[in-house]
Each structure stands twice: as structure tokens, then as C-alpha cells.
C-alpha positions as CSV (number, residue, x, y, z in Angstrom):
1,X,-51.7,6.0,42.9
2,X,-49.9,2.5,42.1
3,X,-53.7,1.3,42.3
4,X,-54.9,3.2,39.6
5,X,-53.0,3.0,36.8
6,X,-55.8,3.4,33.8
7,X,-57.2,6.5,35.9
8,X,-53.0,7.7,35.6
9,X,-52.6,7.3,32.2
10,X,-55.9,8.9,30.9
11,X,-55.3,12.4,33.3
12,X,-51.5,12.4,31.9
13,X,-53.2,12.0,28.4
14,X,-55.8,14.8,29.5
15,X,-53.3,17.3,30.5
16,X,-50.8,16.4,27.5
17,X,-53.2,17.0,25.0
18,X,-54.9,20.2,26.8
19,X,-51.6,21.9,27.1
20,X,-50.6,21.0,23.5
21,X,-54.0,22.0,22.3
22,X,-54.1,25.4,24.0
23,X,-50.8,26.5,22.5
24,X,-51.9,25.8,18.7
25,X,-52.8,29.0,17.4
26,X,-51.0,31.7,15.4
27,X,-48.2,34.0,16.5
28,X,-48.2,38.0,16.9
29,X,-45.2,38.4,19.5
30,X,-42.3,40.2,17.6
31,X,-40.1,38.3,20.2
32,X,-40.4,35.2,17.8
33,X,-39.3,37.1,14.7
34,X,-36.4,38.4,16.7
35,X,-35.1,34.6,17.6
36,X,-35.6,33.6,13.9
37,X,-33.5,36.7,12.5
38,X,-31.0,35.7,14.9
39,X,-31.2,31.9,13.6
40,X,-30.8,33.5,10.3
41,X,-27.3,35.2,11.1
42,X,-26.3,32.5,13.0
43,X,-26.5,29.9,10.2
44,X,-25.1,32.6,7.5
45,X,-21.7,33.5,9.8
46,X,-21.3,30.2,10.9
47,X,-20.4,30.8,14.4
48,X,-22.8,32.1,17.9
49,X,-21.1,35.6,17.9
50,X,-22.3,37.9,15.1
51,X,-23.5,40.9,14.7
52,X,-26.9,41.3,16.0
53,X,-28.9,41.7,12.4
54,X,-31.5,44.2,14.2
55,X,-29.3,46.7,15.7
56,X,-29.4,50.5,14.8
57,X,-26.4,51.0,13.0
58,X,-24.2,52.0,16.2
59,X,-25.2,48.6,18.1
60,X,-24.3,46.7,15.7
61,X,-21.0,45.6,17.8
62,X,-20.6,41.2,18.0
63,X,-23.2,39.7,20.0
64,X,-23.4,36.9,21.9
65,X,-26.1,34.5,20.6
66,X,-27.1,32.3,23.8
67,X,-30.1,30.7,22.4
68,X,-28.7,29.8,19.1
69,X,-30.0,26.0,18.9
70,X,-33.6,27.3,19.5
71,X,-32.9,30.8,17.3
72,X,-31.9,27.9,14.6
73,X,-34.6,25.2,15.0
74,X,-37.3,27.8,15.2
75,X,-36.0,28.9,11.4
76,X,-35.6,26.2,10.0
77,X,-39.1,25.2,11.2
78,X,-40.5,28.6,9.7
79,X,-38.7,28.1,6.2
80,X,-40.0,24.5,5.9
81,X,-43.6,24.9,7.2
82,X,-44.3,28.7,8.0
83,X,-46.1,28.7,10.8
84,X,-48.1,25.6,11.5
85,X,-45.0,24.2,11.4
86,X,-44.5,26.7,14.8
87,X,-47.4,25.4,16.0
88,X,-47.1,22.1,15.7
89,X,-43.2,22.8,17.5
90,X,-45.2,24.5,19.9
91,X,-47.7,22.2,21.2
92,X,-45.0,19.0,21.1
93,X,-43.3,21.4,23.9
94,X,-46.3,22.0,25.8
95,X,-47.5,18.3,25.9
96,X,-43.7,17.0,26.9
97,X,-43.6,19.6,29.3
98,X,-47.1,18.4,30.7
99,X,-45.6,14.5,30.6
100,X,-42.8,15.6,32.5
101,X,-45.1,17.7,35.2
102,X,-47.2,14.3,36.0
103,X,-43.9,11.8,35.4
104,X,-42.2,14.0,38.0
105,X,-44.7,14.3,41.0
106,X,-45.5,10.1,40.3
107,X,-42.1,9.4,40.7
108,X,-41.2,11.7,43.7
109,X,-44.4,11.0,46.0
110,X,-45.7,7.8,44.6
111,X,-47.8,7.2,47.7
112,X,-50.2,10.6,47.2
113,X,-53.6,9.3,46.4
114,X,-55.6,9.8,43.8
115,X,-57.1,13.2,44.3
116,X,-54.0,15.0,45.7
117,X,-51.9,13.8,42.4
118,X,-54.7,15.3,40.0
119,X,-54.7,18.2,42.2
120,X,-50.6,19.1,42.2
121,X,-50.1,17.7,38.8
122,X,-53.1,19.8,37.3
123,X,-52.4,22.8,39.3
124,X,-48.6,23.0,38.1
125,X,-49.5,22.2,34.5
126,X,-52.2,25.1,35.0
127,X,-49.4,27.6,36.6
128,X,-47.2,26.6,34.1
129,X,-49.0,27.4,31.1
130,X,-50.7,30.5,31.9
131,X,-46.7,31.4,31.0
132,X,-45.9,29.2,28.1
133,X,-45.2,31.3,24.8
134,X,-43.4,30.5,21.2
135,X,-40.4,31.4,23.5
136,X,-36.6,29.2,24.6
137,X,-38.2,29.2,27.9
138,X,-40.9,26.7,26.8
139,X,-37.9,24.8,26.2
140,X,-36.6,25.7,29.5
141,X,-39.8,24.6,31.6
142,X,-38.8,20.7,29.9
143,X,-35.1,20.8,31.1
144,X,-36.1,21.8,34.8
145,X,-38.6,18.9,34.7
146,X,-35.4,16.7,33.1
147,X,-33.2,18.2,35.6
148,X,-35.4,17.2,39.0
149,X,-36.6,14.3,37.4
150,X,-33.1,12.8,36.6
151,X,-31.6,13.9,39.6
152,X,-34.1,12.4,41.5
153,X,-33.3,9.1,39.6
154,X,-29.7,9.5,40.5
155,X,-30.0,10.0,44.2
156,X,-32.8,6.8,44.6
157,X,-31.1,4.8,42.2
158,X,-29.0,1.2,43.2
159,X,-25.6,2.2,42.8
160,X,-25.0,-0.1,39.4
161,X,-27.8,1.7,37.8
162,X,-27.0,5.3,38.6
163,X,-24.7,6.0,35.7
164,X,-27.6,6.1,32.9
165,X,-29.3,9.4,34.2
166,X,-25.9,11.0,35.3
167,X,-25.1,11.0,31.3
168,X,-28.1,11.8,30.4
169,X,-28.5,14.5,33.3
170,X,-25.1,15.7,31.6
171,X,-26.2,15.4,28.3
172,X,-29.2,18.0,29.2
173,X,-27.1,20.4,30.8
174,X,-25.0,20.7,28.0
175,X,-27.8,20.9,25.2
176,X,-29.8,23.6,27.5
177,X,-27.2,25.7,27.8
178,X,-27.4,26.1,23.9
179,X,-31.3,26.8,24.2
180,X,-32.5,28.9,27.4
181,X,-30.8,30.4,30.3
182,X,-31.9,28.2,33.0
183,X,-29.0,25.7,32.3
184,X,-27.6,27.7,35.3
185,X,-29.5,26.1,37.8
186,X,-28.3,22.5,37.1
187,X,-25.9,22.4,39.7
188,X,-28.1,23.9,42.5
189,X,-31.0,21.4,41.4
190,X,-29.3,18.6,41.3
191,X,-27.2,18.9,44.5
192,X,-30.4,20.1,46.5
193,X,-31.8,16.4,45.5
194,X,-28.9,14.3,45.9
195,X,-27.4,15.7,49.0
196,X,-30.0,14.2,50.9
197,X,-29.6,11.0,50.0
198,X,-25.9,10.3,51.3
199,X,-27.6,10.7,54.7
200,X,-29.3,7.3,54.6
201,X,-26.8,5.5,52.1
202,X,-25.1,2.6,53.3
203,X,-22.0,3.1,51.1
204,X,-21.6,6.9,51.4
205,X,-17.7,7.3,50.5
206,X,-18.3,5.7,47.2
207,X,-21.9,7.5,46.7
208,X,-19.6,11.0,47.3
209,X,-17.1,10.1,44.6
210,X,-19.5,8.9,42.5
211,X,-22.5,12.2,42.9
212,X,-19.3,14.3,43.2
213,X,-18.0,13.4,39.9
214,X,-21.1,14.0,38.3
215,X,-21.6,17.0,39.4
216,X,-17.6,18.2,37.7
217,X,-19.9,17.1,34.7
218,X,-22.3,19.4,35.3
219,X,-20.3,22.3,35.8
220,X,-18.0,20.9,32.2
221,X,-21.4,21.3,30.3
222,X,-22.6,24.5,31.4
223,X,-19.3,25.3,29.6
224,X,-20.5,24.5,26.5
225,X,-22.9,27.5,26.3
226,X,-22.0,30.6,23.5
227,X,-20.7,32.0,26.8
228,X,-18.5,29.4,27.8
229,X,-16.3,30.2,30.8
């Protein structure tokens, strides 16, 4: 794959601009009206409990808002543009999430060949959008990729130059957990990647304090979310 580097680029360019390209078109699921009403209340009380502006009258009870950040940008985007503004949101999802499909298998099996990368990378990008939607879990497919692809940076990093991705692998965690659900799975992702490692690491008391100590910063940002604790 090293050896081809033009052929690289102009597939990850392919697949970016297919997947943005095949989510540009208007919206009809009520879902996204439902996130932007919620964006709505969220902004006007000032806080990500309220009361859930769709409810019958006896559901009306405090609700928690766990997607607020996305509830919020995807409103804000609708006031200012209507919705090619959406779209446009949209298909800058679906192309990073496309970037971060072929960025992740290059990075993890740098030695498959040619053929076998266009094959994975095209097949997961295929798999993956056959599910995309104006959703938080569009959102969610990119902080999976961030998740695996920083984790794997952290576990076959030199030592001196691990602590970049461990904030930034924080960092994520944290800012998923105000957009889509699958914050969650942090923990098990990244210790299913960097467990491994300590196996063939020549320094693997200091490895353990250092992995160990970012994954307390994991489990401090999934704190963060609307339902923190």
C-alpha cells in the first residue's frame, strides 16, 4: 500500500466524495424535526434537562436531553440556512466518516496490498452508509473511527509521543458523550487495543501507569454527558 500512494489518495478522495455526495438530498424523517425542537428548548431553558416540548400534556415531566450538542448544532444550522445548510452538515459527516474508514484500515494493516485495502475500505464505507441518516449517530460512526484510530496511535506510539492522542482520545470521549450514545464504548475500545500491546513492550510498568491513567480519563469524560454519574 506504501507503494502506491497516488492510487491511495485518489480512492480516499473517491469514497469521500461518494459518501458526501449520496447524503445531499432533502429531509422527510420527522426524527430530525424532533432533535431540532429539542435544540430549541434546550437553548431557551438554558440547561440539558427540560421539559420535553413534544409531550402530551401528562409526559411533559423533565427530560434528560443526551444529544443536546447535536439537538443544538442541527438548529442553529436550520435557522441560518434551512435545509441545505443540513445538507451541506450532512455530507461533511459522511465524507469525514469515509476519511476516517480508509485512515483507519491504512494505519492498522499497512502491509494489505492494493486490492484487499479497496476491497475492506470500500466495503465498510458501503456497510456504513447504507445506515447513515440526518441522525447523532452519523456523528457517532466518526467518534468510533476517532476512538480505534487514536487508540491504536496510543498503543504503537514511542512512549514520548503517546500523550498527544491520549488528550485528544479524552477530548473525544468527552465531546461524544454530548452528541450520540456510543461514548459508552470508549473504555472497551480502547482497552481491547491497548492491552495488547503491553505484551511486547519493553518498559511495561511505566506503559501500565501511563495506559492506566488514561483510561481514569476516559471513564472522567464519559462523566460529562447530560447523564453524568
Amino acid at each position: 500500500m506504501n507503494r502506491s500512494p497516488t492510487l491511495y489518495r485518489l480512492w480516499t478522495g473517491f469514497l469521500v466524495v461518494a459518501a458526501a455526495a449520496q447524503t445531499v438530498h432533502p429531509d422527510y424523517e420527522g426524527d430530525t424535526f424532533w432533535h431540532m425542537s429539542l435544540g430549541r428548548a434546550v437553548l431557551s431553558e438554558h440547561r440539558r434537562v427540560i421539559p420535553e416540548p413534544l409531550a402530551l400534556p401528562a409526559f411533559t415531566s423533565p427530560a434528560v436531553v443526551p444529544e443536546w450538542l447535536w439537538d443544538v448544532i442541527t438548529y442553529g444550522l436550520f435557522r441560518a440556512g434551512s435545509w441545505p445548510a443540513l445538507s451541506v452538515f450532512s455530507a461533511l459527516l459522511a465524507g469525514t466518516v469515509a476519511f476516517l474508514c480508509v485512515k483507519l484500515v491504512r494505519e492498522v494493516r499497512p502491509d494489505l496490498t492494493l486490492g484487499a485495502h479497496l476491497f475492506i475500505t470500500g466495503t465498510a464505507v458501503a456497510s456504513v452508509f447504507s445506515r447513515l441518516r440526518l441522525r447523532p449517530e452519523a456523528a457517532g460512526f466518526a467518534f468510533l473511527l476517532t476512538f480505534l484510530l487514536l487508540s491504536h496511535k496510543i498503543a504503537r506510539a514511542e512512549p514520548h509521543r503517546r500523550l498527544p492522542p491520549a488528550f485528544a482520545l479524552v477530548a473525544s470521549v468527552a465531546l461524544c458523550g454530548q452528541v450520540h450514545g456510543t461514548f459508552i464504548l470508549a473504555p472497551a475500545i480502547y482497552l481491547a487495543v491497548v492491552v495488547p500491546s503491553l505484551v511486547s513492550d519493553s518498559r511495561p510498568r511505566a506503559s501500565l501507569r501511563f495506559l492506566a491513567s488514561v483510561f481514569a480519563g476516559i471513564l472522567v469524560a464519559l462523566a460529562s454527558s447530560a447523564y453524568g454519574l
